[in-house]
N, C-alpha and C positions, 0 to 999 in steps of 0.2 A: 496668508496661511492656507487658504481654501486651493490656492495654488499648488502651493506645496504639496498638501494631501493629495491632489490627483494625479501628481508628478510622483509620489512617492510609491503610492498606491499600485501605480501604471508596472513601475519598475521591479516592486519586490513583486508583484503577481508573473511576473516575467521567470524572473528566478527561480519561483516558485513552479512554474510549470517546465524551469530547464531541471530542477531538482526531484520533480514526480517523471518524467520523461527517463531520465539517467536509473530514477528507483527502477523502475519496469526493466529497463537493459540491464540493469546489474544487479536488483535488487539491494539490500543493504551492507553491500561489501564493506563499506565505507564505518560499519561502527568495531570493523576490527583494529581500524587506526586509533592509535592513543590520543588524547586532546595535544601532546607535544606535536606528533609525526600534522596533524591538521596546521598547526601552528606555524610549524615548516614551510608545508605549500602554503599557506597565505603569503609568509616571507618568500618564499619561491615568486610569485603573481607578480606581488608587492616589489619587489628586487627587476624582477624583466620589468615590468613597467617606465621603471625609473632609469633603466638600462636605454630602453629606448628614448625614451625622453631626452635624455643626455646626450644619446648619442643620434639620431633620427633616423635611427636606423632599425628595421623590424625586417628579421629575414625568416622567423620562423609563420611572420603570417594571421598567429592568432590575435584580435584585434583588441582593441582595450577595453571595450563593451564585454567582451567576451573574459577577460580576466578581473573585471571587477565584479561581474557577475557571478564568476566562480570563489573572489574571496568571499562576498553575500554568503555561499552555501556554504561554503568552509567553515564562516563563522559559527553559521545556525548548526551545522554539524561538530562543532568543537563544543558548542553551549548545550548540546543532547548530551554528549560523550560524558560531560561533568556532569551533568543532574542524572542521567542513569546509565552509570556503570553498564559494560557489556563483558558478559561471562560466555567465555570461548566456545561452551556446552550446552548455550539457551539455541533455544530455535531461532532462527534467522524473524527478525524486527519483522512485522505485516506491512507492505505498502501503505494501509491505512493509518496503520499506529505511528509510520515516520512519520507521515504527511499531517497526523493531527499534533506532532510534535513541532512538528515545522512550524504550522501556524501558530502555533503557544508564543513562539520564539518570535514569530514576524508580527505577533501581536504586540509584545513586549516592546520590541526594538520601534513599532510605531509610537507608541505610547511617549518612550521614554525621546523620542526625535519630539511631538509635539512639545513635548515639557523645555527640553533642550532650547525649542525656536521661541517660545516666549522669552526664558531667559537673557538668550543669546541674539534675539534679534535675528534671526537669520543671516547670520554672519557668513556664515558658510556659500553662500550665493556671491558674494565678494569674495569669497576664496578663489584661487588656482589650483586644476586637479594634481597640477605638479606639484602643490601644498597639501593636497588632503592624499596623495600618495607619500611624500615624505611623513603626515600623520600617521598611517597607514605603517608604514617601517619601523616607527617607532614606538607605537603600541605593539608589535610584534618583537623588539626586542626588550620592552618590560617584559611585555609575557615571559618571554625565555629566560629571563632572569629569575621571575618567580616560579617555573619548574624547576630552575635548576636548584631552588630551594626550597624544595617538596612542598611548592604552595605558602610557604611561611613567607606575611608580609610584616611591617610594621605600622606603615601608615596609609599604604595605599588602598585602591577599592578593590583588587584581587585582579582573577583572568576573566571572570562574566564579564564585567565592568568592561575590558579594553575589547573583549567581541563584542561586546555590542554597538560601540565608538568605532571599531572597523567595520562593521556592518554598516551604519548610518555613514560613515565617511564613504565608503564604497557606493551606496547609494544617492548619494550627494554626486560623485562624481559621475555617474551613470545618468546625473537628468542634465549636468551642466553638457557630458558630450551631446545629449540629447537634443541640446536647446544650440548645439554648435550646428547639428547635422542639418 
């Protein structure tokens, strides 16, 4: 596990500083998106990913380091979007207020992957990223199932619940390329 953690660690600090980098250039455009339209591009990533995969073909170039790192942000930005509302007439989010939001979120998501690896044995380390991308697809289309019914579930854990499983999967697959390169 000690592994783990510094593998984990290494990569969401990564994202994290692709996420404060991007804050500075664009500031918080990003909390005009609905947690649906976030949900999209992760299925967007999530979709070329598997496109290429299938097919070994990458003509647009961006590389898969590069898109799983952007579902990571996606998620921790869909998981702000739900816990605080953004009203069209607030002042644009502070650099520092995203980013201490950001870490709430990559704390949690650590937390809850520790918990996960006892469980689970680190199962996930035997996985293929063409498995934790198919994972990946299909926690985004629960998702969209549960928007399209204004968040009403019956038995399931909701939308937090599957970003945080595509964050950790995304992350997963981002130390297994790591451990390729």
């Amino acid at each position: 596990m000690e592994k783990t953690t510094q593998q984990y660690t290494k990569v969401i600090n990564v994202c994290r500083e692709i996420f404060t980098k991007k804050t500075f250039d664009y500031g918080t455009s990003w909390r005009i998106l609905r947690p649906s339209s976030l949900t999209d591009q992760i299925f967007i990533k999530a979709n070329r990913i598997r496109t290429i995969q299938d097919t070994g073909v990458n003509k647009v170039g961006e590389t898969y380091e590069d898109a799983f790192s952007s579902m990571v942000n996606y998620c921790v930005m869909a998981i702000i979007q739900g816990r605080h509302k953004f009203d069209l007439y607030e002042e644009e989010l502070s650099a520092a207020q995203a980013t201490d939001w950001y870490d709430e979120v990559r704390n949690e998501a650590f937390d809850l992957m520790k918990s996960k690896n006892h469980d689970y044995g680190e199962a996930w380390r035997d996985m293929r990223i063409s498995s934790l991308t198919d994972l990946i697809l299909a926690k985004v289309l629960r998702i969209k199932k549960i928007e399209d019914n204004d968040g009403l579930t019956k038995v399931s854990e909701g939308v937090e619940g599957n970003y945080f499983d595509m964050l950790n999967y995304s992350i997963f697959a981002l130390i297994h390329l790591s451990e390729e390169g």
